[in-house]
N, C-alpha and C positions, 0 to 999 in steps of 0.2 A: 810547668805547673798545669798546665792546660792539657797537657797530654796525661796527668794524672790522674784529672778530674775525670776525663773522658772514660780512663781504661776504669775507674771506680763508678763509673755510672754503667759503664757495658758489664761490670762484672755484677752490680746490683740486678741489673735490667735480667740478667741470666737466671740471678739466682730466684727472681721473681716468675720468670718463662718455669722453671726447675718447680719451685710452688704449684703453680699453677697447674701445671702437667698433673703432681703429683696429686692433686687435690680432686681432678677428674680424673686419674686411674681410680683412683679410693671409692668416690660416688658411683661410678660403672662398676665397681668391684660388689659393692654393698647393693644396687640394685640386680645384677645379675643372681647375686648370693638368694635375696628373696622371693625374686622370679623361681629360682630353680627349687625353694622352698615349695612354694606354692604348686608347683607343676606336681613334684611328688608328693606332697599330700590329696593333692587328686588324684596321682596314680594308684594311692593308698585307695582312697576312697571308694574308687572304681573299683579294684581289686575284689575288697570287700563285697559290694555289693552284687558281682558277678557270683561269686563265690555262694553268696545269700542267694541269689536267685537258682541257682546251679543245684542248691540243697531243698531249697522247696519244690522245686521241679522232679529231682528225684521223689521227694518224699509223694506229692502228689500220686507218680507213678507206680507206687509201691502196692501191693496185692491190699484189699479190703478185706472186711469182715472178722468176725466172731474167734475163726481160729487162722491161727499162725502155723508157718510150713513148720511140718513133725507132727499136727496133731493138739499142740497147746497154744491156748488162745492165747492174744496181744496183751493180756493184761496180766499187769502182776498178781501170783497166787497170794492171797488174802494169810494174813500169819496167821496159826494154831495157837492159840491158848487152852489150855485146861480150864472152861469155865466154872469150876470148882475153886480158883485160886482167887485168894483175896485182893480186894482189887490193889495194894498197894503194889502185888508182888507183881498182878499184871499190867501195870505200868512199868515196873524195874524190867520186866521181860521187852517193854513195846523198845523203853529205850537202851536195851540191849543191841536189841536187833539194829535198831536205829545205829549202833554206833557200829555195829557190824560193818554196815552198807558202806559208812566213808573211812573206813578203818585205812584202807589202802591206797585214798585221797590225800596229798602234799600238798596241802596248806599252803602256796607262797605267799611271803611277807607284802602286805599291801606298798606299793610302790609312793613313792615321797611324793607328796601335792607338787604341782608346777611351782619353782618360784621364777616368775617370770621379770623380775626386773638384775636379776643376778644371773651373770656367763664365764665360758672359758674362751679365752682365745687361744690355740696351737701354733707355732710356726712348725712348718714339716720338718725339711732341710736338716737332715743329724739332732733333730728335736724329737720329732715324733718317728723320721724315719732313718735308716745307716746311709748315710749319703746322700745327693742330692737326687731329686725326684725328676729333675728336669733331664738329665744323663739317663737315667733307665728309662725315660721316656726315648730319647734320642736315642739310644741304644735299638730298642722295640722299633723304632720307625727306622732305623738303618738298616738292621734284619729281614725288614719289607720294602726295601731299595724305594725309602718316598725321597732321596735325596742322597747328592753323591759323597764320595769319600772328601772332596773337595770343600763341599756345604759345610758339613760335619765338623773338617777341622776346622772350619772358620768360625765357622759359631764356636765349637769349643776352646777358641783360643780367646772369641771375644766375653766369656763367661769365666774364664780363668781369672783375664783381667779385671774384671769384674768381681768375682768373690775375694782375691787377694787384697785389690786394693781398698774394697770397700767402702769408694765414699762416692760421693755422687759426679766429682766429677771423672769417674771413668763409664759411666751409662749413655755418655752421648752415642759412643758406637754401637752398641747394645741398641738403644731407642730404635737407632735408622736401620737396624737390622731388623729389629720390632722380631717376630717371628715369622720371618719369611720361609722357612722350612715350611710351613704347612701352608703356604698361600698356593690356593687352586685345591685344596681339599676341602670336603665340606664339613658341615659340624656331624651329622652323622656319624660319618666316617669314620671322625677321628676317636669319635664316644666310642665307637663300637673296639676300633681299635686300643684304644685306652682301656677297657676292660680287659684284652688279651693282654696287655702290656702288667697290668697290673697284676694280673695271676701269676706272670712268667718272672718278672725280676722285680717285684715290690710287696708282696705279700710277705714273703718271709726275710722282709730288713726291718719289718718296726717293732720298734720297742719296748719291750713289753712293759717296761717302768715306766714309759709315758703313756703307753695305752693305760695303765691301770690309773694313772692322773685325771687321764680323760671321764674312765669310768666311773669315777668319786665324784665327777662332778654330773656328773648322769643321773647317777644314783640319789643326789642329791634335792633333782631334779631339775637341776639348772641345763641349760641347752650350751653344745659345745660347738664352735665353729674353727677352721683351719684358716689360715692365714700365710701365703703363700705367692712368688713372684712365679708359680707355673702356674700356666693355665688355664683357668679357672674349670673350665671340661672334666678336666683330668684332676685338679684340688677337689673336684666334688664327689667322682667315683671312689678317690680316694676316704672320702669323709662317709662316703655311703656301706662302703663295704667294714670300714669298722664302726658302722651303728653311732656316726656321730649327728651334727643337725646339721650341719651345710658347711658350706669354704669360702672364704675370698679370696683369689685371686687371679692372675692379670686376664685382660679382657682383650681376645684378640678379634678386631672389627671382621665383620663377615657381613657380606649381602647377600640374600636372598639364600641365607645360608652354606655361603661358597666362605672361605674365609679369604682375606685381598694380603695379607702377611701386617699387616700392620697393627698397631695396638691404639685401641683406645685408650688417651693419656700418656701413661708411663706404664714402666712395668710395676706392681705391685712390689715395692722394695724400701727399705728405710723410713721414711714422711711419709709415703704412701700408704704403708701397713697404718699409719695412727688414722690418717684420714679413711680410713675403709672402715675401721674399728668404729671409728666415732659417727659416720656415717649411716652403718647399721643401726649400733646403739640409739641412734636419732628415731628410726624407721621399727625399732622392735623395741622400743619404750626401757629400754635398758638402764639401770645405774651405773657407769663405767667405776663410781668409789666401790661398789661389791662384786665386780666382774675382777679375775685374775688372767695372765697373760704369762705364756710361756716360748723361752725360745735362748734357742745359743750362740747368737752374734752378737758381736757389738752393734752390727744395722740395725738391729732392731731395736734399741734403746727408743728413739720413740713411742716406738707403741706398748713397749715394758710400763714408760713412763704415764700413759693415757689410764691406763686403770687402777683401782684401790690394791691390788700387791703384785706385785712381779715375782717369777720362779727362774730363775737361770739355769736351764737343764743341758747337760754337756756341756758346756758353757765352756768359747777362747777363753785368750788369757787376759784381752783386754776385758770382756763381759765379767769374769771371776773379780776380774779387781774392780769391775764397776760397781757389781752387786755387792761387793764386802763394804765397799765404799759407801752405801746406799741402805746398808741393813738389808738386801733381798736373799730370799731362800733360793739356796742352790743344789740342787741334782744331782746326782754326774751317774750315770748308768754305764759308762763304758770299764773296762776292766783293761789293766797290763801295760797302762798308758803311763808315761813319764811327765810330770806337769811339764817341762821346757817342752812338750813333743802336743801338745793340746791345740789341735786348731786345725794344726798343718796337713794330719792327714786327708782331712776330709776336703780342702783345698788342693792339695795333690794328688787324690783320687779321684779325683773330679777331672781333671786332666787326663791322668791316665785312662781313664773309661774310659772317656772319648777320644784317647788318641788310639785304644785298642780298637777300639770298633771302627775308626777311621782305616787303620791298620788292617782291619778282618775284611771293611767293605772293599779297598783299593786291591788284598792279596784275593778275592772270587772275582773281581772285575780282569783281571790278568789273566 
């Protein structure tokens, strides 16, 4: 009896450590996400303002006087009228003209006011993108030997386990692994490499029925963020190059900009996506009842669960039957797929990448 109580206290005591992890990857996810908000609205800002400066500079510089090069002065010729003409007709003629000038002017539709307390949240991962994001990253960094054929398949054997089994307790190895492929690289580095990565093997996998998800809720004017166990470096270029507003996810600790391979908390995964969700939403005044949340695993049922509707996009088979279960609107953007075959590829290809590119590093190193 004593021995039972013990193993139900150390398996509480776990699942409490497993909380708690999860609760500071989330908070590090949602602070990092607004950090890197704020950075590029400054970059914006700057931008802007260079640009402004850059235009009155020229114009300053620009020739003076009366006339302009050719012979005609800087000012617009004055319109002709027949002052013979009744004045009603010389107004139909003034706003003739007039409609002449913007005739050739596209009008776009004024853009929807902010609503600032309504979001979307994205899971990437065969959501928004064909596969996982963390493999074509690893892929991109194996192609630039940051890590041997060795590294590679171990990480990729510890992420297989991982996505297959899906539940928390297969992250312990994952956790101690944290992301040591990139420890001793700095964050520069890896942003700058993350952009070539993202050109070469990620641009043309996303989805365009999620992207256009995304962009409804844009259009809307609600603000859309990603939500994601890569990265968060690499969740953000990701979210920048398709015009989204930012990402969460996992935060891997770095000093003095070096990163050390380890991860603040947990990785962004299961609990963790809801605490990052709810976290934000704390920090960007958000209503979670009018914010919706998209994504095609059963891990993520937490954070499905955190906001007013859930979409189940390519959706397993367990998430299909949760969302039917549950009333949620389901997706599915994939084509030529057998329900009994739903799930598995993308767990199998996940594998296979990384054992190809294991495969391609170990056959140049020979």
């Amino acid at each position: 009896m004593e021995a039972v109580c013990v193993a139900l206290w150390r398996a509480r005591s776990k699942k409490q450590e497993r909380e708690r992890l999860a609760a500071l990857a989330g908070e590090a996810s949602a602070d990092a996400a607004v950090a890197m908000e704020a950075e590029a609205a400054q970059a914006e800002a700057d931008a802007a303002q260079a640009e402004a400066e850059a235009a009155q500079a020229e114009a300053g510089a620009a020739p003076t006087g009366d006339t302009a090069p050719g012979g005609s002065t800087g000012l617009a010729e004055p319109l002709e009228i027949d002052g013979t003409q009744p004045a009603g007709e010389r107004a139909r003629a003034l706003d003739t003209a007039g409609a002449a000038d913007t005739a050739d002017v596209d009008e776009a539709p004024p853009p929807a006011p902010p609503d600032l307390t309504a979001a979307a949240f994205f899971d990437v991962d065969n959501t928004m993108m064909v596969g996982a994001s963390i493999f074509h990253f690893a892929r991109g960094l194996a192609s630039r030997k940051y890590f041997t054929a060795s590294d590679l398949a171990g990480f990729a054997m510890q992420q297989l386990r991982f996505r297959v089994g899906g539940k928390e307790g297969n992250v312990d190895g994952i956790r101690e692994q944290g992301l040591s492929f990139v420890a001793g690289a700095t964050v520069e580095q890896l942003t700058e490499v993350g952009e070539e990565i993202y050109d070469e093997l990620m641009a043309d996998k996303i989805w365009a029925g999620t992207r256009a998800l995304a962009q409804m809720h844009l259009d809307a004017g609600q603000r859309v963020w990603l939500v994601t166990a890569t990265p968060v470096e690499l969740a953000a270029i990701i979210a920048r190059r398709l015009g989204l507003t930012g990402a969460l996810g996992t935060v891997a600790e770095s000093v003095d900009g070096v990163y050390t391979g380890r991860l603040v908390g947990d990785l962004l995964h299961g609990r963790a996506k809801a605490h990052a969700v709810r976290a934000l939403a704390a920090r960007e005044g958000l209503n979670l009842r009018r914010c919706t949340a998209y994504s095609d695993s059963q891990n993520d049922v937490p954070m499905l669960s955190v906001v007013g509707t859930a979409v189940a996009v390519n959706p397993d088979a367990e998430l299909r039957d949760t969302a039917r279960a549950r009333g949620w609107e389901i997706r599915d953007f994939r084509t030529g797929r057998k329900a009994a075959k739903i799930g598995v590829p993308s767990v199998l290809g996940a594998g296979a990448v990384a054992g190809a590119v294991a495969g391609a590093v170990a056959h140049r190193r020979r």
